[in-house]
MDAnalysis code that builds the backbone (N, CA, C; Angstrom):
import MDAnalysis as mda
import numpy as np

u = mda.Universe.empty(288, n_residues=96, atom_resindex=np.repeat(np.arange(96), 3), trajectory=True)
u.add_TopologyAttr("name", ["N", "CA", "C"] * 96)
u.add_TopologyAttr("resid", np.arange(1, 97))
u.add_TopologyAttr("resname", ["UNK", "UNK", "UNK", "UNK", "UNK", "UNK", "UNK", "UNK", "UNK", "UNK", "UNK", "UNK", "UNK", "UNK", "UNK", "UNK", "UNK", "UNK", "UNK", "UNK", "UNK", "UNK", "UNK", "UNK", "UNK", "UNK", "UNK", "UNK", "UNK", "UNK", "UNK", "UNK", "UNK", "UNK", "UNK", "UNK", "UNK", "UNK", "UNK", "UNK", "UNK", "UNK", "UNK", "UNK", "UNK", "UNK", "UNK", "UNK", "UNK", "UNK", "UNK", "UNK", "UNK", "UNK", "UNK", "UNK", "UNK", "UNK", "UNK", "UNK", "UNK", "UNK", "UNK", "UNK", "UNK", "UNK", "UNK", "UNK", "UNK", "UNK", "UNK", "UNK", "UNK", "UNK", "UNK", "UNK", "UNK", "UNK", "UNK", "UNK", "UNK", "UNK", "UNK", "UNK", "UNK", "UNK", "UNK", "UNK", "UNK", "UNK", "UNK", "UNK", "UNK", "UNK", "UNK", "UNK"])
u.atoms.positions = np.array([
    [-18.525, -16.672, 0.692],
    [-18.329, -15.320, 1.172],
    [-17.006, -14.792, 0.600],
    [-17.091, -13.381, -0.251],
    [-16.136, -13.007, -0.709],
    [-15.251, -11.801, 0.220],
    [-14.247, -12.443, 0.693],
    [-13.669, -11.475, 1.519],
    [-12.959, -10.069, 0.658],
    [-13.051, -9.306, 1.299],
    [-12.111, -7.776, 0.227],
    [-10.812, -7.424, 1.309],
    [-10.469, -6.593, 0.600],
    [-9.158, -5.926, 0.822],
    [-9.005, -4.877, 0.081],
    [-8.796, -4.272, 1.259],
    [-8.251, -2.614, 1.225],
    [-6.809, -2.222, 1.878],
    [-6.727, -1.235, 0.645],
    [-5.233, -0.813, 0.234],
    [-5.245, 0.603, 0.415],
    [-4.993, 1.405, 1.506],
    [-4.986, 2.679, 1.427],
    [-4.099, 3.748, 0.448],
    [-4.487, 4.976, 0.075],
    [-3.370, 5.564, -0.779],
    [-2.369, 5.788, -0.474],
    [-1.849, 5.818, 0.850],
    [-0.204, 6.084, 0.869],
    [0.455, 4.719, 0.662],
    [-0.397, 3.286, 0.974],
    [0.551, 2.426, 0.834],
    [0.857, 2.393, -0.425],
    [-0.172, 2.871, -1.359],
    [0.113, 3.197, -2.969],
    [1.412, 4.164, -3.661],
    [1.400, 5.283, -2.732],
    [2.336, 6.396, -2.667],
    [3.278, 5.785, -2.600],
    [3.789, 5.230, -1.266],
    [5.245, 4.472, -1.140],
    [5.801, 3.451, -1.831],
    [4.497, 2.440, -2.513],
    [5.325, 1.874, -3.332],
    [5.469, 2.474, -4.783],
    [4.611, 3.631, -5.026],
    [5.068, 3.923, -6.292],
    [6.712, 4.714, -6.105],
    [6.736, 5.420, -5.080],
    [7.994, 6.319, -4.390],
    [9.033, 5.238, -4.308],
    [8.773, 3.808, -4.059],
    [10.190, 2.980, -4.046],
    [9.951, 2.131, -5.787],
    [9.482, 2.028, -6.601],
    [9.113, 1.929, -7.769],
    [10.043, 3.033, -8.676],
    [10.128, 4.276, -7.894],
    [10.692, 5.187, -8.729],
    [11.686, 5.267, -8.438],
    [12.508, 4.929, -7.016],
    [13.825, 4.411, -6.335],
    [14.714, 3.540, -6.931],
    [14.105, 2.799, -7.125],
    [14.188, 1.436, -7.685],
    [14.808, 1.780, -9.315],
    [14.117, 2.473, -10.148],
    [14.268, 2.902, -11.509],
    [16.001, 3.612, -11.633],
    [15.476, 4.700, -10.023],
    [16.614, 5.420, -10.472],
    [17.880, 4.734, -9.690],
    [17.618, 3.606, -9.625],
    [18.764, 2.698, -9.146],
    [19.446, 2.074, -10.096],
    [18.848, 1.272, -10.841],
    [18.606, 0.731, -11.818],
    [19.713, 1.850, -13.177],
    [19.232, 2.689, -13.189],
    [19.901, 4.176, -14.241],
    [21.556, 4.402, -13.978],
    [21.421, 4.591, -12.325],
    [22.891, 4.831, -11.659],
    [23.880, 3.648, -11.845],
    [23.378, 2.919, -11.663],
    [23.914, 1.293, -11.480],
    [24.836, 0.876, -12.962],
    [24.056, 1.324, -14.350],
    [24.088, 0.975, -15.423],
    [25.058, 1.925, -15.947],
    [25.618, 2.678, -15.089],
    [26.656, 3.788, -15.429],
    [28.038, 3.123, -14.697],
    [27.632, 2.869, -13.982],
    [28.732, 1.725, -13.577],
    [29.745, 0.718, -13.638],
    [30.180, 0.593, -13.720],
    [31.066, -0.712, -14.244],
    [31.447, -2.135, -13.593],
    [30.390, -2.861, -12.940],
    [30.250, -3.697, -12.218],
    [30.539, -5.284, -12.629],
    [31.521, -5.002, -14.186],
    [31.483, -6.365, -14.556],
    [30.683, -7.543, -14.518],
    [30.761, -8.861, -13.981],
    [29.927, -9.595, -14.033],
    [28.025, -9.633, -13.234],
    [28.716, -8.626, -12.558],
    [27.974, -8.220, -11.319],
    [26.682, -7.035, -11.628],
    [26.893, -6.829, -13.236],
    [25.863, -5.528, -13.671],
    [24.746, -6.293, -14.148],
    [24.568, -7.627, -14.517],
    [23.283, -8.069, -15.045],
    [22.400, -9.020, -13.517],
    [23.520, -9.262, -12.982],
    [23.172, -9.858, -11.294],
    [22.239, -8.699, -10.585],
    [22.742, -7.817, -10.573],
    [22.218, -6.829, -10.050],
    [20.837, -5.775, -10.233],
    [20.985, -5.942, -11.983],
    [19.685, -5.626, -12.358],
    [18.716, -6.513, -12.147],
    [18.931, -7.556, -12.920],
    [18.297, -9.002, -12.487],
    [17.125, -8.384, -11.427],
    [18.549, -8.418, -10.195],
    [17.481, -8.680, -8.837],
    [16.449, -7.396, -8.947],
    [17.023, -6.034, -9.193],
    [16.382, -5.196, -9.405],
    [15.312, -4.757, -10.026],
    [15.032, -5.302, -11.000],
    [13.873, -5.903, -12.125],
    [12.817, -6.721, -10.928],
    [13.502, -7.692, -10.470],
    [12.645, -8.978, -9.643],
    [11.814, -8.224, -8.827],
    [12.481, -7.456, -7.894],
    [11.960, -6.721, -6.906],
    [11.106, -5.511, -7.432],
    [11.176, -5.042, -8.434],
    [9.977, -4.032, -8.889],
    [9.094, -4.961, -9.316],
    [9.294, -5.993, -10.007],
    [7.926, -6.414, -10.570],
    [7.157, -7.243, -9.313],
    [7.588, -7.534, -8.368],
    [6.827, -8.373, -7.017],
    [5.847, -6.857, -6.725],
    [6.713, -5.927, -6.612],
    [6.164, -4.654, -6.024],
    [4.765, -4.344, -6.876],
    [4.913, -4.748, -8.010],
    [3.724, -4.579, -8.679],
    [2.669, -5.349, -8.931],
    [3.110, -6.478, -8.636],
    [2.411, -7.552, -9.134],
    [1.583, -7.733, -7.477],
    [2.308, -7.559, -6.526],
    [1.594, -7.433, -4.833],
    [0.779, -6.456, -4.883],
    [0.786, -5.038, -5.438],
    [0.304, -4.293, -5.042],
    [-0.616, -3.738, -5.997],
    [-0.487, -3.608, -6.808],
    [-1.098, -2.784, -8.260],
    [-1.924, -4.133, -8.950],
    [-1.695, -4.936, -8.817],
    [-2.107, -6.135, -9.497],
    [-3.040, -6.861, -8.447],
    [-2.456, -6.545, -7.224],
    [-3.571, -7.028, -6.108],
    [-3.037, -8.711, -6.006],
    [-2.403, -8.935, -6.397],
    [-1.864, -10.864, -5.783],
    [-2.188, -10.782, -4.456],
    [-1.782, -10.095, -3.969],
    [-0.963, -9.977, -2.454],
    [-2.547, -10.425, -1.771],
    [-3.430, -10.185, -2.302],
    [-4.688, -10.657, -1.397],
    [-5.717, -11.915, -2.156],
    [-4.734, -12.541, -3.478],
    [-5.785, -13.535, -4.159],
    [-5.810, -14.648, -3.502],
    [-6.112, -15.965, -3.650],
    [-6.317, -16.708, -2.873],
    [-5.265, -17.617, -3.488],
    [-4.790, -18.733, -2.529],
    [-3.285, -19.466, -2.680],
    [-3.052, -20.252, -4.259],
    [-4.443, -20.122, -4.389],
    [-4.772, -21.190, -5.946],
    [-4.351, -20.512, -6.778],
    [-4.495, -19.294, -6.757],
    [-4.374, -17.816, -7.975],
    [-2.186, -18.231, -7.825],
    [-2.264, -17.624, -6.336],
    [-0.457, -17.390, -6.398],
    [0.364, -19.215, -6.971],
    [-0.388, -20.187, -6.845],
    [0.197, -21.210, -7.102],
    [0.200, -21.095, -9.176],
    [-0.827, -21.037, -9.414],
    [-0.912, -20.751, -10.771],
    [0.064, -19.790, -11.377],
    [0.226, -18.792, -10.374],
    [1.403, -17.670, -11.297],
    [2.502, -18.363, -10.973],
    [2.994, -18.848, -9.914],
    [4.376, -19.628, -9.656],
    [4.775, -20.554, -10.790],
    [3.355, -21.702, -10.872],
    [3.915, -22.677, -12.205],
    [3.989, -21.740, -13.230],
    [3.313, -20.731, -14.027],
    [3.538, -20.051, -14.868],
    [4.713, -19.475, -15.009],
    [5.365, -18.531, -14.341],
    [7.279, -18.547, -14.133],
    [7.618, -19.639, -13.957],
    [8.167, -20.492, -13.613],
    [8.874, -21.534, -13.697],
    [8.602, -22.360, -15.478],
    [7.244, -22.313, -15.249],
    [7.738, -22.764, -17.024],
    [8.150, -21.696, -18.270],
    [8.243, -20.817, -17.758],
    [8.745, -19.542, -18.688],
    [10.089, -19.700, -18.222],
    [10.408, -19.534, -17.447],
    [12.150, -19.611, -17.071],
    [12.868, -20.728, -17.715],
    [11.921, -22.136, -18.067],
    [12.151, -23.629, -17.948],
    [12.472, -23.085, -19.452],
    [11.589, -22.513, -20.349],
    [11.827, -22.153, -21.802],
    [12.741, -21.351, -22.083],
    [13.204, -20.441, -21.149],
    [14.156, -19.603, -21.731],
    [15.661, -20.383, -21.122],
    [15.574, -21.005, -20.297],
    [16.931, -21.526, -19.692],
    [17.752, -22.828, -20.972],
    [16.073, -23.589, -21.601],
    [16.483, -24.646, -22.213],
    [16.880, -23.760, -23.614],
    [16.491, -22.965, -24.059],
    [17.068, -22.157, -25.365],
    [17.997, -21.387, -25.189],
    [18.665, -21.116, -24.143],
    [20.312, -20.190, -23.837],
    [20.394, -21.530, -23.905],
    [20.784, -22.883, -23.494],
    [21.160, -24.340, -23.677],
    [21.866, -24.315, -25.167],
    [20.577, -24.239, -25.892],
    [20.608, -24.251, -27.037],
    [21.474, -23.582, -27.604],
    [21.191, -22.878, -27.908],
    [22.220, -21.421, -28.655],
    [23.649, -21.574, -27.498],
    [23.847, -22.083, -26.525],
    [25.198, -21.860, -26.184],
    [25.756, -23.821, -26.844],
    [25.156, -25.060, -27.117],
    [25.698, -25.925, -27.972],
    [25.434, -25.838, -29.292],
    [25.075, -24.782, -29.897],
    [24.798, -24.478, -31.394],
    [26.022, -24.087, -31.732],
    [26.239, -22.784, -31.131],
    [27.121, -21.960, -31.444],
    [28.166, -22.070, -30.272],
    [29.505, -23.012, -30.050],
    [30.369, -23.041, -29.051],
    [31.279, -21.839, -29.417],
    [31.803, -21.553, -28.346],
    [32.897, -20.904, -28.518],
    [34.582, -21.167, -29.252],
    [34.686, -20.078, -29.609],
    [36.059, -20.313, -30.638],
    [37.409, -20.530, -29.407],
])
């Protein structure tokens, strides 16, 4: 039995309305001068729009635990690749 899920249009509205919040956060922020604290910040900011999309527009938010376990290992080994190649390139090239 295939269960469904329904998503009414305003919950669509609001997250596109904090989607566009989010952007123009993101814009303001980058005008800023937050030192170490400007890529921390986008970072999270990035993180949190793409959950927003990936829950809602993408529909995760109702797949079944097998689906969300599969996207989890999938980030983690993408992160695992990009963490071990900043590795890289930061003992390639040390600092002067």
């Amino acid at each position: 039995m295939e269960k469904t899920h329904s998503i009414n249009y305003g919950t669509y509205v609001l997250v596109w309305l904090g989607l566009v919040a989010l952007t123009t956060l993101t814009v303001a922020i980058a005008g800023l001068n937050l030192y170490s604290l400007t890529i921390i910040v986008a970072m999270a900011i990035a993180t949190t729009k793409s959950l927003l999309v990936a829950n809602y527009f993408m529909h995760v938010k109702s797949d079944s635990r097998v689906f969300k376990v599969f996207i989890v290992v999938c980030i983690v080994i993408f992160l695992t690749m990009i963490i071990l190649t900043f590795f890289d390139l930061i003992f390639r090239y040390p600092a002067k």
